[in-house]
C-alpha positions as CSV (number, residue, x, y, z in Angstrom):
1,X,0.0,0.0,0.0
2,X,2.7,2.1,0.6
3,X,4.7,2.6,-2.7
4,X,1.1,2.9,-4.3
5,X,0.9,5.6,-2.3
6,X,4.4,7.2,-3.1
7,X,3.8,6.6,-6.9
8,X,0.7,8.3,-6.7
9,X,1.9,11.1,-4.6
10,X,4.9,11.1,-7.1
11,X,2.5,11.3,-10.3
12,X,0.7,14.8,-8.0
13,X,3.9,16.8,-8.2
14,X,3.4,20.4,-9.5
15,X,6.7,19.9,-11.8
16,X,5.4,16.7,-13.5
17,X,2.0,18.0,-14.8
18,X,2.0,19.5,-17.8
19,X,0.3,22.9,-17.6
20,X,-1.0,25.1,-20.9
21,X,1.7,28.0,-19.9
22,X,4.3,24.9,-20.3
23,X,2.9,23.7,-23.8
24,X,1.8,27.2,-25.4
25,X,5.2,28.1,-24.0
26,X,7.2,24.9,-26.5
27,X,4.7,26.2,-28.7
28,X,5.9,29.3,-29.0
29,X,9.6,28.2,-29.1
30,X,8.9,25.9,-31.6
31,X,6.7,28.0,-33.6
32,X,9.8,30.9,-33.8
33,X,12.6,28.0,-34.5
34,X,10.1,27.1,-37.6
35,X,10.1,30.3,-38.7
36,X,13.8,30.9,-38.7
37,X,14.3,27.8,-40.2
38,X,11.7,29.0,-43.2
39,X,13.4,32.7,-43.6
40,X,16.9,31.2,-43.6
41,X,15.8,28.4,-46.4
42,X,13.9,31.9,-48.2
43,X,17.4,33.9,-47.9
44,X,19.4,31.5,-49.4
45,X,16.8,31.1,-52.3
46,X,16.8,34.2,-53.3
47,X,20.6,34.6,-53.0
48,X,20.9,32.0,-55.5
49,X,18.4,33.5,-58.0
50,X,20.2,36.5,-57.6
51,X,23.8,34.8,-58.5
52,X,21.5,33.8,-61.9
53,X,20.2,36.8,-62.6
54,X,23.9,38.7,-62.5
55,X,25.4,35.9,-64.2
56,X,22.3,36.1,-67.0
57,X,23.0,40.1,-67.7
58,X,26.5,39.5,-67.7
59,X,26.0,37.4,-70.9
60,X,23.7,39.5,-72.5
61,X,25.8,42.2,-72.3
62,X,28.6,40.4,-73.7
């Protein structure tokens, strides 16, 4: 009866429920990496477009 009671005092802990501030919190964190993530992926699209554009002009003014 006694380490039912432990385990289920254990499983009552503040710091192992999962609260809405903790997952809207991750949320947000994961929500900002994912945007990073899709601006740096954008960037490096458009610096590589822009490599082909300057090399495109150069051989049409050549």
């Amino acid at each position: 009866a006694k380490t039912y009671r432990c385990k289920a005092e254990r499983r009552c802990l503040p710091s192992l429920q999962v609260t809405n501030r903790m997952v809207s919190s991750d949320f947000r964190a994961i929500s900002g990496n994912l945007a990073a993530m899709q601006r740096s992926v954008l960037e490096k699209k458009d610096r590589k477009q822009d490599g082909k554009r300057v090399r495109r002009s150069l051989r049409e003014t050549a």
